[in-house]
C-alpha positions in Angstrom: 0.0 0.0 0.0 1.1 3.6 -0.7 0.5 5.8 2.4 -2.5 5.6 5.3 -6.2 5.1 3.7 -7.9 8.0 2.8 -10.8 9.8 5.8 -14.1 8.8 4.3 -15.9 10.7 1.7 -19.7 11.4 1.6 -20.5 9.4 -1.9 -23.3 10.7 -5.0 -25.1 8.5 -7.3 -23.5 10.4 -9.8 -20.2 11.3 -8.4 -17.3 10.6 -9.6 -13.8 11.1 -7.4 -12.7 13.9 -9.6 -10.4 17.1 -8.7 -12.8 19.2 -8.7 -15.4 17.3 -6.4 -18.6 17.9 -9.2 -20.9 15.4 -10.2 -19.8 13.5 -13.5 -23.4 14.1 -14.7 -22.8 18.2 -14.1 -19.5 17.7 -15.8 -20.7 15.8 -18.8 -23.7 18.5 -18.8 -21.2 21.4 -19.4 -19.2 19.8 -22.1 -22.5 18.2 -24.2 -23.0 21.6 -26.1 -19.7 21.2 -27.8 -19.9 17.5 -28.4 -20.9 17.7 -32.1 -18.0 20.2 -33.4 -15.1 18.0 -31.2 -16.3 14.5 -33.0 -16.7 16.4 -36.6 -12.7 18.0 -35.8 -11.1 14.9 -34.7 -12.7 12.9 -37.7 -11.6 15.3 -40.2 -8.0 15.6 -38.9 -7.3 12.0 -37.8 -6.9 12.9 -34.3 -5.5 10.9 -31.3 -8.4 11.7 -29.3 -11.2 10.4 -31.3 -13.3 7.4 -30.4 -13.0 4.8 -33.4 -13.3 1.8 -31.8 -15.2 -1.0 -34.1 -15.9 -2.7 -30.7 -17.7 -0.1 -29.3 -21.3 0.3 -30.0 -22.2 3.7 -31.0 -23.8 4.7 -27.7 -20.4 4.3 -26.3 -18.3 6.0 -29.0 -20.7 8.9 -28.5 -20.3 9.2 -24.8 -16.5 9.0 -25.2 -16.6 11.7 -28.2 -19.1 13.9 -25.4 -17.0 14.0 -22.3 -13.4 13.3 -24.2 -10.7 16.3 -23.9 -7.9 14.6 -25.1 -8.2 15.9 -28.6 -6.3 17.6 -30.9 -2.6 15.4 -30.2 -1.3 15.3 -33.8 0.3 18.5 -35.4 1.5 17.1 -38.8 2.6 20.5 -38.8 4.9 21.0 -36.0 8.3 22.0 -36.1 9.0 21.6 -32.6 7.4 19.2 -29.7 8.2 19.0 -26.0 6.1 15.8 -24.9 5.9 14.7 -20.8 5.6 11.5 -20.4 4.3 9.6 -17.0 5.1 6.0 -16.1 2.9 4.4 -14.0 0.5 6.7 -11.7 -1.2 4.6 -9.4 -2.9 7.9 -8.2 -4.4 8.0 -4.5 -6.4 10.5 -3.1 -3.8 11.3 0.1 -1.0 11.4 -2.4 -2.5 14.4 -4.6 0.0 17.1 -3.2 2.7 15.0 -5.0 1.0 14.2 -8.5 -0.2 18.3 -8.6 3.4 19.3 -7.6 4.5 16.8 -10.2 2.4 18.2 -12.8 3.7 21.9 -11.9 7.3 20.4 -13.0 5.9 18.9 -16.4 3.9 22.0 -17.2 6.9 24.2 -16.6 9.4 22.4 -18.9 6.8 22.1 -21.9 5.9 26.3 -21.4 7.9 29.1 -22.7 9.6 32.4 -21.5 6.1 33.7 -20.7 5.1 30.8 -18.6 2.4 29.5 -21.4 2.6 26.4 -22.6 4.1 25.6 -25.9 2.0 24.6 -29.0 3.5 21.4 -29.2 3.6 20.5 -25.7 1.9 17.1 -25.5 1.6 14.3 -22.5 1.7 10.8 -23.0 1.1 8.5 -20.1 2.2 5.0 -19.6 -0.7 3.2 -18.3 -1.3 2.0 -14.4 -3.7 4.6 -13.5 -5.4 3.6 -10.3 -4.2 2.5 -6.9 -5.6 -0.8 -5.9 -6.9 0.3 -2.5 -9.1 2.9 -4.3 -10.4 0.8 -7.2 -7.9 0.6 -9.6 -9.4 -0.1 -13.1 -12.9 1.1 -12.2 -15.2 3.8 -14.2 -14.3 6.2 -11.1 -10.7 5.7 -11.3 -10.4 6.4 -14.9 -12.6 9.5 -14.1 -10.1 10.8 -11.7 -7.2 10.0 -13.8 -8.8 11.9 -16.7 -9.4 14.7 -14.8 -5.7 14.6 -13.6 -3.9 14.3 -17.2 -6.5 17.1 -18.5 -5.2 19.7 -16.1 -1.7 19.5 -17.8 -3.8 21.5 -20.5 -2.2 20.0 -23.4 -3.5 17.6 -25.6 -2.4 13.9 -24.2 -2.9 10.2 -25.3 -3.0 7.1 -22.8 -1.8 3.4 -23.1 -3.1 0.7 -20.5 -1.2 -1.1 -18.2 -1.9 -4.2 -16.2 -3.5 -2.4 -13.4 -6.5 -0.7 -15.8 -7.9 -3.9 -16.7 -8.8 -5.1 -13.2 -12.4 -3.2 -12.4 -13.6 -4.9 -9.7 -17.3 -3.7 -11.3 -16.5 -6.0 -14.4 -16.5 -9.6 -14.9 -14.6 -9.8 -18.6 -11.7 -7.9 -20.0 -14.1 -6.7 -23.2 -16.4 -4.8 -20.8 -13.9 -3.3 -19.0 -11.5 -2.5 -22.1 -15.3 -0.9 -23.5 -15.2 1.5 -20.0 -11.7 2.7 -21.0 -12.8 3.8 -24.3 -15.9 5.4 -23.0 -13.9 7.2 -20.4 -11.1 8.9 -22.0 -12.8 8.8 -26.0 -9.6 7.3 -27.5 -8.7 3.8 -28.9 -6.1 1.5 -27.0 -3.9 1.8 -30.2 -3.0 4.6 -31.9 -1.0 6.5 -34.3 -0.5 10.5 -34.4 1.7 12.9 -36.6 3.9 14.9 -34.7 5.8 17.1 -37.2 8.7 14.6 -38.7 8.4 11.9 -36.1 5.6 9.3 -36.3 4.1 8.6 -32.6 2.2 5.2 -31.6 0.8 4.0 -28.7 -0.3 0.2 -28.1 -2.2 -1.6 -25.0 -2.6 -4.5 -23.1 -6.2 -6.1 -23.5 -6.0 -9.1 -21.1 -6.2 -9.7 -17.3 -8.7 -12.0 -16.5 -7.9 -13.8 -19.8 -4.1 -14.1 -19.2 -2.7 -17.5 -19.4 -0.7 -17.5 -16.2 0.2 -13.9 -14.6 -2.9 -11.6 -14.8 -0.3 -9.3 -14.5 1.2 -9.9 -18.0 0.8 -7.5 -20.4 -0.3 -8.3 -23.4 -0.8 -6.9 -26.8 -2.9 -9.0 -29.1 -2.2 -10.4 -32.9 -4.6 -7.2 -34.0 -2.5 -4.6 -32.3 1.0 -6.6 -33.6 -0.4 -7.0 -37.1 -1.5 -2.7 -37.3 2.2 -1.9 -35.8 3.9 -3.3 -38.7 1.4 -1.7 -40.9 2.2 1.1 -39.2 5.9 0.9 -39.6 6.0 0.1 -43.3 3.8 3.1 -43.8 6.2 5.4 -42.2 8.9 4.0 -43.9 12.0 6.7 -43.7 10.2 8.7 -40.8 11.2 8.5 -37.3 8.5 6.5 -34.7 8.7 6.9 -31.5 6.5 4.0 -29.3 4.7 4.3 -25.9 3.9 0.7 -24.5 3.5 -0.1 -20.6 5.7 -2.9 -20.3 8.8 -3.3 -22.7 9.4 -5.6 -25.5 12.1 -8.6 -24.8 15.5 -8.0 -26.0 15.7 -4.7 -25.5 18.4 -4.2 -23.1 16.8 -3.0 -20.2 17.5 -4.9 -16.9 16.5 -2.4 -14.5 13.8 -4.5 -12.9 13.2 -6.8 -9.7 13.0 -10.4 -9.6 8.8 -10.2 -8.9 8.6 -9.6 -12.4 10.7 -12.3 -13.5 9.0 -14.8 -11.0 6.0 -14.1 -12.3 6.9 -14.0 -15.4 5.3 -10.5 -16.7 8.3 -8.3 -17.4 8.1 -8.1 -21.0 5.5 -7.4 -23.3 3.4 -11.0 -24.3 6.1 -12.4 -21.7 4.5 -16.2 -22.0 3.3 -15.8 -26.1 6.0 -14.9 -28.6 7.7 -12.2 -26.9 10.5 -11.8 -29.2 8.2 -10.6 -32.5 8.4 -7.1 -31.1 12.2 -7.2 -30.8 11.7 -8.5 -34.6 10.2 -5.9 -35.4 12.7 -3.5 -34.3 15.1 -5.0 -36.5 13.4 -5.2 -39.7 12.2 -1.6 -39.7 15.1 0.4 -38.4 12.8 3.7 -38.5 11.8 2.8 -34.8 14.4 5.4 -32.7 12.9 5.4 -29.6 10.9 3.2 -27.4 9.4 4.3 -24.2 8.0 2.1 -21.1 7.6 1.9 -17.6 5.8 -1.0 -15.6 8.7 -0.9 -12.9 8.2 0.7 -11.0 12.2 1.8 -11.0 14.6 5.2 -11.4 16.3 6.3 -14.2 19.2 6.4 -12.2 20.5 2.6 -13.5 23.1 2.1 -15.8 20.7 0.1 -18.2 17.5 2.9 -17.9 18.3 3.4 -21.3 19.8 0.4 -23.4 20.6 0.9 -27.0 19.6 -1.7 -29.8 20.8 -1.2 -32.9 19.6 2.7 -33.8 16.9 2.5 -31.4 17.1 3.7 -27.6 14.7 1.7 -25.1 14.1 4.4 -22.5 12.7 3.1 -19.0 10.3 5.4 -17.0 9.4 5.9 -13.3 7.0 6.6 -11.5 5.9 9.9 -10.1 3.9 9.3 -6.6 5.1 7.2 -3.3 4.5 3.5 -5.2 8.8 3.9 -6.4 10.9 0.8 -5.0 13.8 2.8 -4.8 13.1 6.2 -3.3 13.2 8.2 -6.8 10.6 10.1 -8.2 11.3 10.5 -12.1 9.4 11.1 -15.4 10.5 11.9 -19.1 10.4 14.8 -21.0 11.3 14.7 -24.6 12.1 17.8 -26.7 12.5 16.8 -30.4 12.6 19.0 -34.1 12.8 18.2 -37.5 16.9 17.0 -36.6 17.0 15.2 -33.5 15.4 15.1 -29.9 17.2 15.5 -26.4 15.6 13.1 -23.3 15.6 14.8 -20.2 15.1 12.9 -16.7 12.6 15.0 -14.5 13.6 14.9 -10.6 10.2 15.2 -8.9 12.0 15.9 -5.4 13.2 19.2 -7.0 11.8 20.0 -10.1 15.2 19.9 -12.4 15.9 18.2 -15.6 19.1 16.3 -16.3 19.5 15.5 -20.0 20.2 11.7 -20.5 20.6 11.4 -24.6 21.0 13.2 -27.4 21.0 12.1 -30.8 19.5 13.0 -34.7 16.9 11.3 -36.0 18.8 9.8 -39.3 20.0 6.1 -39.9 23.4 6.8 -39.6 22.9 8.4 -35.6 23.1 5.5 -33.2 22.0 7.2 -29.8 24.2 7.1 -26.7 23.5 8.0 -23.1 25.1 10.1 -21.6 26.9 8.6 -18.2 25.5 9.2 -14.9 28.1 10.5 -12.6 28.8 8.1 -9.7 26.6 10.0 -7.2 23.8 9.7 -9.7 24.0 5.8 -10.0 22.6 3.4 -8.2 23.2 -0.6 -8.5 22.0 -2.0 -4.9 20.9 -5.3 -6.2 17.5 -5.4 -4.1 16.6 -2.2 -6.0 17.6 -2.9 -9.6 18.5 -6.5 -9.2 20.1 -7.4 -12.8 22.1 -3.8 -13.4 24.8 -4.3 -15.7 28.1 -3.8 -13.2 27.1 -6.6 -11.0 25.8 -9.3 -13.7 27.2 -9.1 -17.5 25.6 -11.6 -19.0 27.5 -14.6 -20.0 30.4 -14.0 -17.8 30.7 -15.1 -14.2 31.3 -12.3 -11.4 31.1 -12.4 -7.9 27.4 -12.5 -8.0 26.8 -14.1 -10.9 27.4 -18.3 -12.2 26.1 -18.9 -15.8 25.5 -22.9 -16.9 24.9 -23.5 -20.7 21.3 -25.4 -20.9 20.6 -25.5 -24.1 20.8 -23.8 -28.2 18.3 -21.3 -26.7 18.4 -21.4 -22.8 21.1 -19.9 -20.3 20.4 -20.6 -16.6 22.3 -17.8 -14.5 23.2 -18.5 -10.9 22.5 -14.6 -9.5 23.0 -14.9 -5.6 20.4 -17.3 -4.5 17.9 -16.5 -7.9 18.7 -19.3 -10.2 17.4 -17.5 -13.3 16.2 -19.1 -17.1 17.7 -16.8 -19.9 16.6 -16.5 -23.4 20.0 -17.3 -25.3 18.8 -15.4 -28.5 17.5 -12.4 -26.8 19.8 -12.4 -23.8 16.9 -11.8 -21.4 15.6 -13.1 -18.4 12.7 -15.1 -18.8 11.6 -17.0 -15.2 12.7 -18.1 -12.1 13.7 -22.0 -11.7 14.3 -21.8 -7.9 15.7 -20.0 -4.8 19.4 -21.8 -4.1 20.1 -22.0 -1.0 23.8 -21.1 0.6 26.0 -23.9 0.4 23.7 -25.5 -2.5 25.0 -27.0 -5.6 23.4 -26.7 -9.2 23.9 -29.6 -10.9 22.8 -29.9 -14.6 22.3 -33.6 -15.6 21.4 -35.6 -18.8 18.3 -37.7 -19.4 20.1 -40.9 -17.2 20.8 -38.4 -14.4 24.7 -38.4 -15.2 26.5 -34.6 -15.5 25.7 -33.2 -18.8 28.6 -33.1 -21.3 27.6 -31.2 -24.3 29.6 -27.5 -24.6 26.2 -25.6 -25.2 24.2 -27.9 -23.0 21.7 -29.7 -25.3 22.1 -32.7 -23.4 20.8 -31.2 -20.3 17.1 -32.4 -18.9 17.0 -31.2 -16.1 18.4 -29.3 -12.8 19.7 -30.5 -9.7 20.2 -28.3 -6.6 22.1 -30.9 -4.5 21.7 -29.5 -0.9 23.8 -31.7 2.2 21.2 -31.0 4.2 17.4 -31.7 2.8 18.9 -33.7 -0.6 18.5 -32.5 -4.0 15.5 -30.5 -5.7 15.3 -31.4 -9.5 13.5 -29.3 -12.0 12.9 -30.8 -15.1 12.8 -29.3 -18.3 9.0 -28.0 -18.9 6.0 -28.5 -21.9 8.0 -25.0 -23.1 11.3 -26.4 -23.3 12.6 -24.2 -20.3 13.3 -24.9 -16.8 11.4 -21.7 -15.1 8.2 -22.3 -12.9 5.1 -21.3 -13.0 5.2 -19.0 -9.4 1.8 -16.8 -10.2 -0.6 -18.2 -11.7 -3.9 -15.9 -12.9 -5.1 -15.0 -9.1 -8.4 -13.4 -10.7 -9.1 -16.9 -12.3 -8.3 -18.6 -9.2 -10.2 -16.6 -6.8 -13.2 -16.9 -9.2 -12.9 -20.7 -8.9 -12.7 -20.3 -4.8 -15.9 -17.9 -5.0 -18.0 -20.9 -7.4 -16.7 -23.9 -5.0 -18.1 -21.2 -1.8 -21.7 -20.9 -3.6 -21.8 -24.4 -4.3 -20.3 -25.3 -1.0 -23.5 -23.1 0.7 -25.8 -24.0 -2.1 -25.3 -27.6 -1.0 -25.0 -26.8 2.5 -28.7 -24.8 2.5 -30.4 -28.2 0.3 -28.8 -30.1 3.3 -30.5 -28.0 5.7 -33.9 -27.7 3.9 -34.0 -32.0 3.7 -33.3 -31.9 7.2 -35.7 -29.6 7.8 -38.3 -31.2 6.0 -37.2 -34.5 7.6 -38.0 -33.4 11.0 -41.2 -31.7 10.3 -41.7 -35.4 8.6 -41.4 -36.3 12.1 -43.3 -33.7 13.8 -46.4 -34.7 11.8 -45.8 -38.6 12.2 -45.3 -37.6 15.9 -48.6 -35.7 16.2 -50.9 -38.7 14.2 -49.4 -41.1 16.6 -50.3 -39.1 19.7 -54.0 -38.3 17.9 -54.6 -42.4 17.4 -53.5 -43.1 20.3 -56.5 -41.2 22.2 
């Protein structure tokens, strides 16, 4: 939990928890006159902010179109955009003094000399809007968020994370997907003009549905299908993409072990993860790629990792729900030649600029180092950064065991970690290792395996002196990792259907047994009546 629970609030049929306390019918009242000309603008111009969704039925769209105020993002025109851009919010009512103060920072760098904000200021957030103690994922959530992003007073496009599909008022992903849309009158995906540079934003759409982790965010075959459309259409332009988690590959490894355990640190982290890294490759127009999802600083070596000619750029969060103390968003000030990333310090409102680079094939971006005081690689914090665990090569900290064409297992501390050999990233946890514990990998007959890249191996041994060995072996995926979280949503619908049937059965118990002894009763009374 992030701070103490709010004092409670008297509650309106109509209210929603927005900033300024009025009814979301009175608000929705106030904006309906104008309804009309906003839908007619962002049709004709192809706007960001319109409400296109083939899902939704028109009722919906409407209502989005009505009460939407994100219009207006792309400016094919623009010479010159300063975009903020938000990780994860998780906003909570006690924390608002924070978020506004953060705000005042972001509104400040995108303004001018004059204090007014510039015309291509824009604000992209991340996804994770909600806090789970106040509904996370819910109509009133997404309410309070809007209300939040719209007093940046530039025009602003979302992206969900795993957190906004998890309405406790909803019982499938569609309906609460449907809510989103109606909410903030913009489509999950998108693509907007800014100037040169080509933006798009993509979205999970599962968390009930999720295979394993309901935490996992996942972009469907739709979304993966339209980016490449995308990127072929844009074809010597710049993109630059917003997505909450990032895709596989990519370099960054400033994350904690939950994820890994869990197995929802990348994007479609249990389905194909590596088509987006793929993607990358064959359409070297993607230069930047921004994500958040953990929760974690930019103040890690790897908060930026370079690909090829595109920069994967991690971003943090801006309230009390940081795991290591640092308040940090993005700001990114880009022209018709090149962009400069700046990291905004929420504690004191300054930018730091982190990379610079042009936007043509030939510029390969490079960050710029972070002075010692700056850096920070406590392994409980940012678990795999780069000083302490180079992948491949054994440290200290780190013991790496071929397994496989396409499977590294790394010994990090106690994690014994699965890698993908192909991507070089983490992929799942096998097992905790305890001190004095041996990993052992063995062939099929249980004898040490002998093949250089470990293609004999079938499975791992932690020989322990103490409690004898654990063996894991290989999985239906061909890995060694462990399914640790399975989808709790599922599972606690399951433990809700045995309770109904548990007291369904329990109450037809108790009625037979209470028609049994009224059974009685009346055989007791027509014995006592024939006996007179």
């Amino acid at each position: 939990p992030c701070g103490p629970p709010p004092p409670p609030r008297r509650s309106h049929p109509t209210q929603c928890c927005g900033r300024d306390g009025r009814p979301q019918r009175a608000r929705a009242t106030m904006r309906a006159f104008s309804h009309k000309i906003t839908a007619r603008r962002a049709a004709a111009a192809g706007q960001v902010g319109r409400a296109r969704s083939t899902t939704l039925p028109l009722r919906c769209r409407m209502q989005g179109a009505r009460v939407s105020r994100f219009e207006g993002f792309s400016d094919a025109d623009a010479d010159k955009t300063v975009i903020a851009i938000m990780g994860d919010l998780h906003l909570a009512p006690e924390q608002m003094h924070l978020f506004r103060d953060a705000r005042a920072h972001l509104v400040k760098a995108m303004s001018g000399p004059d204090g007014q904000l510039l015309p291509g200021a824009r604000v992209v957030q991340l996804g994770d809007l909600g806090h789970g103690k106040h509904g996370s994922g819910g109509v009133k959530c997404f309410e309070f968020a809007k209300d939040f992003v719209a007093g940046f007073g530039a025009p602003a496009a979302l992206v969900l994370g795993n957190h906004d599909l998890e309405g406790a008022e909803f019982e499938n992903d569609e309906d609460n997907l449907r809510a989103w849309h109606s909410v903030f009158g913009q489509h999950h995906h998108w693509k907007a003009d800014l100037g040169h540079v080509v933006a798009i934003g993509m979205s999970t759409v599962r968390h009930r549905s999720n295979a394993f982790s309901h935490h996992e965010v996942y972009i469907d075959d739709g979304q993966v299908q339209w980016l490449e459309q995308q990127l072929v259409a844009a074809e010597g332009r710049p993109v630059v993409v917003f997505t909450h988690a990032p895709p596989v590959g990519c370099g960054l490894r400033v994350l904690q072990d939950v994820h890994i355990k869990n197995r929802c640190a990348w994007l479609n982290h249990s389905d194909r993860p590596e088509r987006f890294i793929k993607l990358v490759e064959r359409h070297p127009n993607v230069k930047l790629w921004f994500s958040g999802h953990f929760h974690l600083s930019h103040n890690y070596p790897d908060s930026i990792s370079v690909v090829g000619g595109a920069a994967f750029v991690q971003v943090g969060v801006i309230g009390e729900c940081n795991r290591d103390g640092q308040r940090h968003s993005r700001v990114l000030s880009s022209t018709r030649d090149g962009y400069q990333l700046y990291t905004m310090d929420h504690d004191d409102g300054t930018l730091r600029l982190d990379l610079e680079a042009g936007w043509s094939a030939s510029d390969v971006p490079v960050p710029v180092p972070l002075s010692e005081d700056e850096l920070l690689c406590d392994p409980t914090a940012g678990w795999l950064c780069s000083p302490a665990s180079p992948i491949g090569a054994d440290t200290p900290h780190t013991k790496w065991f071929p397994a496989g064409p396409s499977t590294l297992l790394a010994l990090h501390d106690d994690l014994l970690v699965e890698y993908d050999a192909a991507t070089r990233a983490p992929m799942g946890l096998v097992t905790r290792v305890p001190d004095g514990a041996e990993v052992l990998l063995r062939d099929a007959a249980g004898r040490p395996g002998s093949a250089p890249d470990g293609s004999d191996v079938a499975e791992v041994a932690v020989a322990n002196a103490n409690t004898g060995p654990e063996v894991y072996p290989r999985n239906e995926h061909g890995g060694f990792w462990r399914v640790y979280q399975p989808n709790k949503w599922r599972l606690r619908k399951m433990k809700e259907a045995a309770e109904r049937e548990a007291a369904a059965e329990a109450d037809e118990a108790a009625a037979v047994a209470a028609a049994a002894a009224k059974a009685r009763a009346i055989a007791g009374s027509s014995i006592n009546l024939t006996s007179r």
